[in-house]
C-alpha positions, 0 to 999 in steps of 0.5 A: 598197476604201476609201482613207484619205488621211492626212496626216502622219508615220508612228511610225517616221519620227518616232523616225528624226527624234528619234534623229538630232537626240538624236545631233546633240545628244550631240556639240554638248554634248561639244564645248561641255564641251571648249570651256568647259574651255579657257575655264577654263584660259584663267582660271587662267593668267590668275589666274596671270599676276596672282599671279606679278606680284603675288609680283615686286611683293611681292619688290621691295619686300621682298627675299623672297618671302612665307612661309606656315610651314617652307619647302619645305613646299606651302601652299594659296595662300588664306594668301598673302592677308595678305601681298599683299591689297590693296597688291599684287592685288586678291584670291588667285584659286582655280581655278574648279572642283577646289578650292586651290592650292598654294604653297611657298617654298624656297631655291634655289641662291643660298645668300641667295636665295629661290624660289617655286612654284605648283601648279596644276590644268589642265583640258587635261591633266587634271593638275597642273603646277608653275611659279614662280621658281626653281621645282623641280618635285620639290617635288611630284614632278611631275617635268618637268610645268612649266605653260606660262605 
């Protein structure tokens, strides 16, 4: 009897080794997605923080929040860029991934006031969400679904 002494893995050892590291690598990608979209959530209330800032400034200064058409009416938020660009932000941020915002300016209670809202998508909750001052979430129908910043 001949006895071979080989050295090395067998066939189905190294398919064990290559399914065991594909699955490892399955859940590190799906835990890296989730990771980077709290990232992009993290940007956007950011972006927001700095319009909203930008839309008190211009307030302040002018007694009105700007318009982009007929009041009540929501408008992508690339329109407010002649009206705050540059004396009060920088540039409008967009959402990195799904595409425009929406703004709107309407009358609020105070019968000489004004109120403005913004719409926006968050990752988190896969959905969109309104926030502003005097902001009413019917303007888009997303009842209670207020951002948290």
């Amino acid at each position: 009897m001949f006895r071979m002494n080989a050295k090395g893995f067998t066939l189905i050892e190294l398919l064990v080794v290559i399914s065991i590291i594909a699955l490892l690598s399955s859940v590190v990608l799906s835990s890296l997605n989730s990771a980077r979209a709290k990232g992009r959530d993290a940007q956007r209330a950011l972006s927001v923080r700095q319009l909203k800032a930008a839309l008190e400034l211009y307030y302040s200064t002018n007694g009105i929040y700007p318009s982009l058409g007929t009041d009540g009416q929501g408008y992508a938020i690339a329109g407010l860029s002649a009206a705050l660009v540059p004396g009060y932000i920088a540039k409008i941020p967009s959402d990195p991934t799904v595409g425009a915002w929406q703004y709107v300016r309407a009358p609020v209670n105070d019968p000489n006031g004004y109120g403005y809202g913004l719409y926006i998508y968050r990752e988190a909750t896969s959905a969109y969400c309104g926030t502003g001052n005097g902001f009413n979430p019917g303007w888009w129908a997303i009842n209670s679904n207020m951002c948290p910043f």
